[in-house]
Residue frames as qw, qx, qy, qz and C-alpha x, y, z in Angstrom:
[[0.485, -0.140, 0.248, -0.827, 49.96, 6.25, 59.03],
 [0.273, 0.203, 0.928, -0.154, 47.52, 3.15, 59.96],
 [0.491, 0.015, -0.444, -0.750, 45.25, 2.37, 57.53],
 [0.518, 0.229, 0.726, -0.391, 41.96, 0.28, 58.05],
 [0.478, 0.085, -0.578, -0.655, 40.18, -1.68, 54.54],
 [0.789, 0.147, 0.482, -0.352, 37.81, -4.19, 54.50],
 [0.323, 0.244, -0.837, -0.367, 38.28, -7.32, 51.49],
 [0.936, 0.076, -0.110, -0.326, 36.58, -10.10, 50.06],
 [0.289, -0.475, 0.831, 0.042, 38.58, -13.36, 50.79],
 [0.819, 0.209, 0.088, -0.527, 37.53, -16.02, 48.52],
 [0.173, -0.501, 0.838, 0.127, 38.42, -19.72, 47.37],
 [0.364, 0.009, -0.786, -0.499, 36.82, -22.43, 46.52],
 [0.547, -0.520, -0.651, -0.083, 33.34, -22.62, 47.94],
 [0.532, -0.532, -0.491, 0.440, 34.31, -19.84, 50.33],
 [0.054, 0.791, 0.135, 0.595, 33.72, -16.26, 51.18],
 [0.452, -0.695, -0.513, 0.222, 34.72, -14.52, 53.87],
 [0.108, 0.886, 0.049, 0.448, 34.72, -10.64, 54.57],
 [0.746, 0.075, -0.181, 0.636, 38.07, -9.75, 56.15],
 [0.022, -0.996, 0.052, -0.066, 38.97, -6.01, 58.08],
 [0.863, 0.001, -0.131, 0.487, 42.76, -5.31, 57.91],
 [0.006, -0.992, 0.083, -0.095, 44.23, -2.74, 59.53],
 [0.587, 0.513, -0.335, 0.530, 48.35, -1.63, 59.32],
 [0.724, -0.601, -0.175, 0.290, 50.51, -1.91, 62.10],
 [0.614, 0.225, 0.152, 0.741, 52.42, 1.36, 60.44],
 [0.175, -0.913, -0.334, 0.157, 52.38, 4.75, 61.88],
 [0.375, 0.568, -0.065, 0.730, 53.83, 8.19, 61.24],
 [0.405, -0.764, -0.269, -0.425, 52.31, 9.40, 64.85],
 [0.079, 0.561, -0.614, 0.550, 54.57, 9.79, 67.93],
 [0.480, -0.357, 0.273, -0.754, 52.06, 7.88, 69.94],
 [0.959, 0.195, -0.062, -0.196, 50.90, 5.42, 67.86],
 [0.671, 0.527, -0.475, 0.217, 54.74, 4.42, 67.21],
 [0.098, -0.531, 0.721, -0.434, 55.42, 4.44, 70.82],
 [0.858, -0.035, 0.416, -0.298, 52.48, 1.50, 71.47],
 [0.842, 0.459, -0.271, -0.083, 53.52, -0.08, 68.42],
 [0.247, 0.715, -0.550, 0.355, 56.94, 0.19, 69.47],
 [0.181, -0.479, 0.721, -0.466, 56.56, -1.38, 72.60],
 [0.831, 0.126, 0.331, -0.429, 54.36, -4.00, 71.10],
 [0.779, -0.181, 0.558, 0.223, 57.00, -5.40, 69.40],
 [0.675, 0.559, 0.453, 0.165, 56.53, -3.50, 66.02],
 [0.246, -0.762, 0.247, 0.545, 59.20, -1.62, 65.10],
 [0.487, -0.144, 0.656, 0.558, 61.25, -0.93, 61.70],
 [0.237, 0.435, -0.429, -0.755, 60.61, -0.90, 57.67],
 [0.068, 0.045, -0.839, -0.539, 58.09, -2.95, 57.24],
 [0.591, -0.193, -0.289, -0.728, 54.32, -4.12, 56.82],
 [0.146, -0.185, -0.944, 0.232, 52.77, -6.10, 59.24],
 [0.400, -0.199, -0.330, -0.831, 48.93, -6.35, 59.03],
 [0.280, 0.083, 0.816, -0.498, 46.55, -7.49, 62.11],
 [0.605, -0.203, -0.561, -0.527, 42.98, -9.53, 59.48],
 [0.342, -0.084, 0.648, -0.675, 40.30, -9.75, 61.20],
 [0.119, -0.345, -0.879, -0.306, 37.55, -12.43, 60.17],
 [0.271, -0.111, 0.265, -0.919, 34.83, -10.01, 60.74],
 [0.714, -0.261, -0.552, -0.342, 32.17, -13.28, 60.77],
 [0.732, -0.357, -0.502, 0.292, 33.75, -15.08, 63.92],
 [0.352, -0.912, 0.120, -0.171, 35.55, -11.63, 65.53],
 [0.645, -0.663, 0.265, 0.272, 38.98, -13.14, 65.39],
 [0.640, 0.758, -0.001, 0.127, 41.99, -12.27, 64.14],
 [0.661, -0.178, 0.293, 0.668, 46.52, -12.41, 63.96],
 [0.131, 0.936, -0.170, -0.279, 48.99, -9.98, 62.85],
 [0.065, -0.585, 0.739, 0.329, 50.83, -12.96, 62.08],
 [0.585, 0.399, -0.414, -0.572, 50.02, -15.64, 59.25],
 [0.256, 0.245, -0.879, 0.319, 51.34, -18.31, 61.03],
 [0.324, -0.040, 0.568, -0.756, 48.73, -18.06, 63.72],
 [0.699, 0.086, -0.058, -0.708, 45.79, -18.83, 61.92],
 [0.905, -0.079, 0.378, -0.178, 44.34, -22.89, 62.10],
 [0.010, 0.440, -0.758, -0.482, 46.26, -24.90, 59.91],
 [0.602, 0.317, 0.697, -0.226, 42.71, -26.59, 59.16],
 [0.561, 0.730, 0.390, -0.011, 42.63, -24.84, 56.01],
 [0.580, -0.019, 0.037, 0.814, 45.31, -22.95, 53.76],
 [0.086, 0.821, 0.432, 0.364, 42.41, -19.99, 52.78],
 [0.176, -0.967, 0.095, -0.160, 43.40, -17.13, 55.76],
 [0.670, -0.363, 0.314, 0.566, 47.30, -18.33, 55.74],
 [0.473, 0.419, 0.522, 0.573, 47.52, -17.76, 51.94],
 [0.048, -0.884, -0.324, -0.332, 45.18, -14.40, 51.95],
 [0.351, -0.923, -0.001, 0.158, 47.17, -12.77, 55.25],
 [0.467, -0.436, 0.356, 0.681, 50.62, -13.24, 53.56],
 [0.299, 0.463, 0.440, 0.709, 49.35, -12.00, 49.97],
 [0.272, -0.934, -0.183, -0.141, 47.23, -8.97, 51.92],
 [0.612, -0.721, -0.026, 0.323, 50.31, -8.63, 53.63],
 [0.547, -0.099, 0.453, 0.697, 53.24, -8.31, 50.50],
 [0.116, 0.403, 0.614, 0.669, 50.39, -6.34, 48.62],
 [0.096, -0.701, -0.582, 0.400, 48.66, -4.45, 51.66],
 [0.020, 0.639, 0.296, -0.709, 49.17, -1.17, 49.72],
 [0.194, -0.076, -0.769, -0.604, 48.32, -1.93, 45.99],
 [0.286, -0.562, -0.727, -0.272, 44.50, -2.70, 47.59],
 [0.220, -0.254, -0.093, -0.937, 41.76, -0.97, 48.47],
 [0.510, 0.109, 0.558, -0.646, 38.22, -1.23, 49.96],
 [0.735, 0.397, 0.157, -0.527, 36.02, -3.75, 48.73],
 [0.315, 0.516, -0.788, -0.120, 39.13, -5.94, 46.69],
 [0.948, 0.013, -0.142, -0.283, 39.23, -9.42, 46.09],
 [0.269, -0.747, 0.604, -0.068, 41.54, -11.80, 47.61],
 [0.960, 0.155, -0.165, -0.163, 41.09, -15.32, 45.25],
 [0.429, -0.556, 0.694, 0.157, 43.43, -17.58, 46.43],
 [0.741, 0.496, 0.453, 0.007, 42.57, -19.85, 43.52],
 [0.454, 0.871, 0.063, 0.176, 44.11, -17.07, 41.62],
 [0.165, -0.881, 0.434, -0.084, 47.04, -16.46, 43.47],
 [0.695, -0.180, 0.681, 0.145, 48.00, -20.33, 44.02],
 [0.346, 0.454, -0.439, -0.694, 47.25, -20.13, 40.20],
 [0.388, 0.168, 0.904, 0.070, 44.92, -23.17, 40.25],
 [0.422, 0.779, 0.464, 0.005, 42.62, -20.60, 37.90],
 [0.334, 0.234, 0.383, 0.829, 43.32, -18.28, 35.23],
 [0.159, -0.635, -0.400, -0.642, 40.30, -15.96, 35.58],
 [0.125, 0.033, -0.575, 0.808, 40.52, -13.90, 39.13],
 [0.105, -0.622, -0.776, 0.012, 36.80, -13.71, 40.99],
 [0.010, 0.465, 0.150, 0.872, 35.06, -10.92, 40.76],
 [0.111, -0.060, 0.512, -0.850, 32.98, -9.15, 43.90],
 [0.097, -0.490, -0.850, -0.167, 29.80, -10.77, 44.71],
 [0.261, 0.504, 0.623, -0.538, 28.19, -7.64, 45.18],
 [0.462, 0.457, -0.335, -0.682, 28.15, -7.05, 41.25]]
């Protein structure tokens, strides 16, 4: 079934709130658009949306290559899209393992 969360994305000096919704149906319907959108098979493929600017890829590749912050975040969201939850952190810092101590949610 498509799912829809929402994440923190964070890095150094950078925040940015993130909707991600699965490109993974159990629905006859849904699987026929998918289907004919190119998404077929056994796996995960996740469409992040930067919900600051309104844009957003289903494919990691896409994003600018100004920065490594929403490459990095859409293939870890992606390998890990159903281990998380609303409201999760996405530290690249912590994933690249340039830190040891994973950020916690700035609204606590």
């Amino acid at each position: 079934m498509s799912k829809t969360i929402f994440l923190e994305v964070r890095d150094s000096m950078t925040f940015i709130p993130v909707m991600v919704t699965s490109l993974i149906s159990n629905q006859e319907d849904q699987n026929y658009l998918l289907g004919r959108a190119g998404y077929e098979g056994g796996y995960v493929s996740v469409f992040v949306v930067k919900l600051s600017e309104g844009i957003g890829y289903n494919d990691a590749f896409k994003w600018p290559r100004s920065g490594r912050t929403m490459f990095e975040a859409h293939q870890y969201i992606r390998d890990n899209f159903h281990e998380l939850k609303d409201g999760d952190v996405v530290d690249i810092e912590y994933i690249l393992k340039e830190t040891t101590v994973k950020k916690k949610s700035e609204r606590f």
